[in-house]
BALOBA-1460 file (C-alpha; in Angstrom, 3 decimals):
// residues 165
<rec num="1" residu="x" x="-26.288" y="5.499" z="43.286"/>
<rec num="2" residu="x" x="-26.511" y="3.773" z="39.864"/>
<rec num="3" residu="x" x="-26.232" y="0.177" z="39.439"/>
<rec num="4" residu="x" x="-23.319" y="0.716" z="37.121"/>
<rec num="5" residu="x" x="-20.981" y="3.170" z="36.450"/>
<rec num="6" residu="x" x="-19.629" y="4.230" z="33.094"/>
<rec num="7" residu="x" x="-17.308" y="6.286" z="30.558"/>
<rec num="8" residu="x" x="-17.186" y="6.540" z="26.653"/>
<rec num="9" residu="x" x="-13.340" y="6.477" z="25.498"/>
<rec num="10" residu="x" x="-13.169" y="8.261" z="22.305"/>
<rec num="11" residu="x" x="-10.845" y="9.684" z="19.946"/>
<rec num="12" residu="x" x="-11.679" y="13.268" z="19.048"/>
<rec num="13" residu="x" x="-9.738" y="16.423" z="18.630"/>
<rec num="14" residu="x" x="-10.560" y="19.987" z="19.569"/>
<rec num="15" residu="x" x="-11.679" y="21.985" z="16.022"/>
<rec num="16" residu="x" x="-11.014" y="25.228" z="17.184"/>
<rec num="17" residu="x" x="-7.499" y="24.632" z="18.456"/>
<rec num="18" residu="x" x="-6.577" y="23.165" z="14.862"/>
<rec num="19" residu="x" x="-7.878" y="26.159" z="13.274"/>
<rec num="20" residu="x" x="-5.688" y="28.465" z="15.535"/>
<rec num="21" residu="x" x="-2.801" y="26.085" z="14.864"/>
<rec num="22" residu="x" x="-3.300" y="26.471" z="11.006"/>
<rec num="23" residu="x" x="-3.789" y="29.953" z="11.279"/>
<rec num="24" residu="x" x="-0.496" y="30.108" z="13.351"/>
<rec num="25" residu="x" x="1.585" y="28.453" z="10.758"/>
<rec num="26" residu="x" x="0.320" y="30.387" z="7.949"/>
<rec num="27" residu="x" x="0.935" y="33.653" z="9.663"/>
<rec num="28" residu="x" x="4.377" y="32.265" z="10.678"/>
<rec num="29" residu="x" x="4.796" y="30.990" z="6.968"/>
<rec num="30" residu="x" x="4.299" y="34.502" z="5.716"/>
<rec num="31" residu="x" x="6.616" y="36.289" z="7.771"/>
<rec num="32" residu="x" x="9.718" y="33.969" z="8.089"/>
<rec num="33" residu="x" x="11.962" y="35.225" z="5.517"/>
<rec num="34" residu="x" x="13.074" y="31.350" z="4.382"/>
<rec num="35" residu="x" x="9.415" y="30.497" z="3.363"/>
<rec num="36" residu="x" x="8.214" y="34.002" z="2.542"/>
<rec num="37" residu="x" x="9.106" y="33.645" z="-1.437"/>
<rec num="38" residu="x" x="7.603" y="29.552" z="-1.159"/>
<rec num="39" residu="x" x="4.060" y="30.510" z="-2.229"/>
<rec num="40" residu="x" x="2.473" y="28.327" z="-0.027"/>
<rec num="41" residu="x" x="-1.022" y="28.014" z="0.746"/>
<rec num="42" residu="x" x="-2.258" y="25.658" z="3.527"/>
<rec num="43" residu="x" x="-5.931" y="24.879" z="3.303"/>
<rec num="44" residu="x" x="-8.349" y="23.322" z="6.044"/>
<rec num="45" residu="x" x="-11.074" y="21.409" z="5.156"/>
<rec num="46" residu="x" x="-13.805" y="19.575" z="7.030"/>
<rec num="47" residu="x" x="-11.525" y="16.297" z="7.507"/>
<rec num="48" residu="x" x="-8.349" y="17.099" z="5.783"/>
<rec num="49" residu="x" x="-5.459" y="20.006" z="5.652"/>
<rec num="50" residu="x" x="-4.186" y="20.263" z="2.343"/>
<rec num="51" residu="x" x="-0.518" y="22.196" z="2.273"/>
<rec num="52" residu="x" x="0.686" y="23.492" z="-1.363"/>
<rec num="53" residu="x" x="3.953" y="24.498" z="-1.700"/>
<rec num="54" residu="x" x="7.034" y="24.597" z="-4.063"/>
<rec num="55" residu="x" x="9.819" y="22.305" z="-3.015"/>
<rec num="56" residu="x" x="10.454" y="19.293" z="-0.086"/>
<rec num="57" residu="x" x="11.941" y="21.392" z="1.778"/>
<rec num="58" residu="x" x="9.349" y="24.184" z="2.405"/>
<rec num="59" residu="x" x="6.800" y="20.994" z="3.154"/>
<rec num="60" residu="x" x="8.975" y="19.737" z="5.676"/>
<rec num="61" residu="x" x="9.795" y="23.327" z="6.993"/>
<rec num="62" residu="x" x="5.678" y="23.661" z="7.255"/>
<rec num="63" residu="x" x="5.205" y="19.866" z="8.554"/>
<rec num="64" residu="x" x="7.501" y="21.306" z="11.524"/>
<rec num="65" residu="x" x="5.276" y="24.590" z="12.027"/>
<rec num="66" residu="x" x="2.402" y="23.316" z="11.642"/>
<rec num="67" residu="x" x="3.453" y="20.238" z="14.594"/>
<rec num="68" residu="x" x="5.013" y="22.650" z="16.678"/>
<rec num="69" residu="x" x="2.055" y="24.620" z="16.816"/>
<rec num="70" residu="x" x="-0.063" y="21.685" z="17.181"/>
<rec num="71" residu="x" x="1.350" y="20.647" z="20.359"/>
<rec num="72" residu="x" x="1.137" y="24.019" z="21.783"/>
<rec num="73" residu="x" x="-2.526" y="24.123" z="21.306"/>
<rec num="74" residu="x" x="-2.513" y="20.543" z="22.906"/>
<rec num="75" residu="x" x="-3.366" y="18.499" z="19.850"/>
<rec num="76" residu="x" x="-2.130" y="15.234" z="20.200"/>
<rec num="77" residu="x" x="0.224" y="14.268" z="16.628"/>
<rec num="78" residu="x" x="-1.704" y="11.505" z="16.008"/>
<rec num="79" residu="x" x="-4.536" y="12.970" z="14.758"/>
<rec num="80" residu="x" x="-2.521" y="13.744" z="11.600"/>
<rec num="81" residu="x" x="-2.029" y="11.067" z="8.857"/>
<rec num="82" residu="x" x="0.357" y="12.046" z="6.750"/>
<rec num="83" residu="x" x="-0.884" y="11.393" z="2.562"/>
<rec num="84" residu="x" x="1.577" y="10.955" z="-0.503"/>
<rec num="85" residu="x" x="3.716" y="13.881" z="-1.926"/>
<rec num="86" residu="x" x="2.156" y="14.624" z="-4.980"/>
<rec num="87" residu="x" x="3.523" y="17.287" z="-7.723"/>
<rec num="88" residu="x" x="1.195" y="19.139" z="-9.256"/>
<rec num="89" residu="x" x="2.708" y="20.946" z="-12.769"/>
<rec num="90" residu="x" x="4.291" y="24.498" z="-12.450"/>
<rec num="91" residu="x" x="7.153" y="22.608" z="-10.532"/>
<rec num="92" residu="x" x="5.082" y="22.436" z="-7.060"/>
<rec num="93" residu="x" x="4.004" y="19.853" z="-5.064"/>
<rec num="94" residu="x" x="0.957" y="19.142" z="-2.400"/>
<rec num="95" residu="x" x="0.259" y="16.728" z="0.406"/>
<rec num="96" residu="x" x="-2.666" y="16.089" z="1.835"/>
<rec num="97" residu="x" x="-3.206" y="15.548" z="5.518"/>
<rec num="98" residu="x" x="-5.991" y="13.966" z="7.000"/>
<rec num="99" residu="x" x="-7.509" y="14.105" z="10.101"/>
<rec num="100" residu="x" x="-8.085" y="11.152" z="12.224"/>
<rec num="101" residu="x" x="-11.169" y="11.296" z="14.700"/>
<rec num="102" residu="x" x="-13.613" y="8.841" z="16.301"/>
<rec num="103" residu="x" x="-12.238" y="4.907" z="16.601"/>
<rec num="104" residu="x" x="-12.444" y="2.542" z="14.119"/>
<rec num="105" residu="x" x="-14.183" y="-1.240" z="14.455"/>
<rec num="106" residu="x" x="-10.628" y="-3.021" z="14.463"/>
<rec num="107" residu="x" x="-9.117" y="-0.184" z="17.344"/>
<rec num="108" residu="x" x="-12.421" y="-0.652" z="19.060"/>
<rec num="109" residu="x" x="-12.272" y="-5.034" z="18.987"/>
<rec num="110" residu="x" x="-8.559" y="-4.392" z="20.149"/>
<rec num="111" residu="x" x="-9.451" y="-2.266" z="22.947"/>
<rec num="112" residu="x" x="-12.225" y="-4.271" z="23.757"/>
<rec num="113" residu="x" x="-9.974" y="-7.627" z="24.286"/>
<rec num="114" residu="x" x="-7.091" y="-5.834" z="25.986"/>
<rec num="115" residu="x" x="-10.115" y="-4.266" z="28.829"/>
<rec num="116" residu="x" x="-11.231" y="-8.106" z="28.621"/>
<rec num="117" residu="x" x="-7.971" y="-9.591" z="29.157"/>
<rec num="118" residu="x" x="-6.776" y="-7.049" z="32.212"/>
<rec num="119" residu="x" x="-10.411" y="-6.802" z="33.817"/>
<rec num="120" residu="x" x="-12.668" y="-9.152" z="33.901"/>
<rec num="121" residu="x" x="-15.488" y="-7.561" z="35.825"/>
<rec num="122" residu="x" x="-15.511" y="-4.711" z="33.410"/>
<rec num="123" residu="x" x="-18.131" y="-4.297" z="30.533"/>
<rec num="124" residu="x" x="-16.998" y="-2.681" z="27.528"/>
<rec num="125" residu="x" x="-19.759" y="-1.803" z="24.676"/>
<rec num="126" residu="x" x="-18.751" y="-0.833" z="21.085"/>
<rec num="127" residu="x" x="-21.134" y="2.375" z="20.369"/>
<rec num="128" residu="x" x="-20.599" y="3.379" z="16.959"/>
<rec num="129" residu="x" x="-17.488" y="5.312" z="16.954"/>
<rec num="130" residu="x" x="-16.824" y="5.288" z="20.791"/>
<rec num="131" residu="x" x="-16.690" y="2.782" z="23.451"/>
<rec num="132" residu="x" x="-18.574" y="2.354" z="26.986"/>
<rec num="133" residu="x" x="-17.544" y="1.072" z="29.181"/>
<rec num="134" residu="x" x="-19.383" y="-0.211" z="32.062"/>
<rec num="135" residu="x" x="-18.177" y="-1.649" z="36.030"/>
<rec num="136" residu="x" x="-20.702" y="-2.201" z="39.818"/>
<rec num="137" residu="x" x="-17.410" y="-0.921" z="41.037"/>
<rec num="138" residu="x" x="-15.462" y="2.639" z="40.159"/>
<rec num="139" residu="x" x="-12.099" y="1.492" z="41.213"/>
<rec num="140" residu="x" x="-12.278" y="-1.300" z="38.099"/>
<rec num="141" residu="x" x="-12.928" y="1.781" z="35.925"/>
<rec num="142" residu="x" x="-10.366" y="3.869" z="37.150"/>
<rec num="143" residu="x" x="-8.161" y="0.633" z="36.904"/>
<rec num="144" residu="x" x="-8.919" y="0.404" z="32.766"/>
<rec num="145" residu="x" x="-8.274" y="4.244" z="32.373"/>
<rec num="146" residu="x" x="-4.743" y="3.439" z="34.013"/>
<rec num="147" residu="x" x="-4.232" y="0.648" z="32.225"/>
<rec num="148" residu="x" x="-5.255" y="2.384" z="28.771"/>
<rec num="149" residu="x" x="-3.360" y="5.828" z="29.473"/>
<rec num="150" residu="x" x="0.055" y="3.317" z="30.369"/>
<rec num="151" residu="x" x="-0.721" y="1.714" z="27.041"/>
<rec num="152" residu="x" x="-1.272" y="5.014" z="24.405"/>
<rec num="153" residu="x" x="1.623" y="4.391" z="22.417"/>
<rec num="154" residu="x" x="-0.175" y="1.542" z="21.529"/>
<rec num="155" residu="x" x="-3.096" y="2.958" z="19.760"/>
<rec num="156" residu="x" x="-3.115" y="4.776" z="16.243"/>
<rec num="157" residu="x" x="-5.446" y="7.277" z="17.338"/>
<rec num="158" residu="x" x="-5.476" y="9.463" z="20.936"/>
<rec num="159" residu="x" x="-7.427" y="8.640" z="23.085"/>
<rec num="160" residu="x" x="-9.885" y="10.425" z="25.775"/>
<rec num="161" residu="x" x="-12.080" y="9.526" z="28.567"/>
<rec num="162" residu="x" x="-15.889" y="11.563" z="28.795"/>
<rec num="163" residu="x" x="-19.037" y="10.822" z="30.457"/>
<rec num="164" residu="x" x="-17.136" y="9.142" z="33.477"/>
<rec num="165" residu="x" x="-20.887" y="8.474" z="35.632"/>
């Protein structure tokens, strides 16, 4: 048995799911007979989704597809930050939504002092984008995953548990 045990809590969303969720609403988009005349194009780009359309209400009608269908596929909400309404000339309008993955340095020093602050014989490592964590005893790990999962409403970003050793 290892001297210490450990997981990486990260923030990371399934690709392929968003894709089928994007390819979901612009199917739906097509055929539904309020948004069929809209001439809206939703794009997905490496860390962005960028949805062009002609009035508020179509975008909001598409915010709610696209959502619905997010949440279907399991995709937590979070991992969409919502950009500015912009208009664009030939009265229509765009918004661009990016992704959210991997933790930032400020989430990470917050996580980092609320593990410190509920567990003190837990070890927890800032790794680039992720976070290890690190305990002599399993319970205490199982004990911050609680304690983090209680708290998600709390964080900007989801968050997931992997290489639990």
């Amino acid at each position: 048995m290892p001297a210490e045990s450990t997981f990486d809590i990260v923030s990371e969303f399934d690709r392929q799911e968003l894709v089928n969720a994007v390819d979901q609403t612009q199917r739906e988009v097509r055929t539904r007979y309020d948004l069929k005349e809209s001439k809206t194009e939703i794009e997905l780009g490496d860390d962005d989704i960028t949805i062009t359309t002609d009035s508020e209400m179509h975008l909001s009608a598409i915010r709610d597809l696209l959502e619905t269908k997010a949440l279907r596929r399991n995709l937590s909400l979070k991992i969409f930050d919502y950009g500015e309404v912009e208009e664009i000339g030939g009265r229509r309008i765009k918004q661009v939504i990016t992704l959210q993955q991997g933790i930032s340095d400020e989430l990470a020093k917050k996580i980092q002092k609320l593990i410190k602050e509920h567990h003190s014989k837990v070890q927890a490592r800032i790794q680039g984008d992720t976070l290890r964590v690190g305990s002599k005893n399993r319970d205490d790990l199982q004990a911050v995953i609680r304690t983090l999962r209680e708290r998600q409403d709390d964080f900007p970003v989801p968050l997931q548990f992997t290489n639990y050793r």
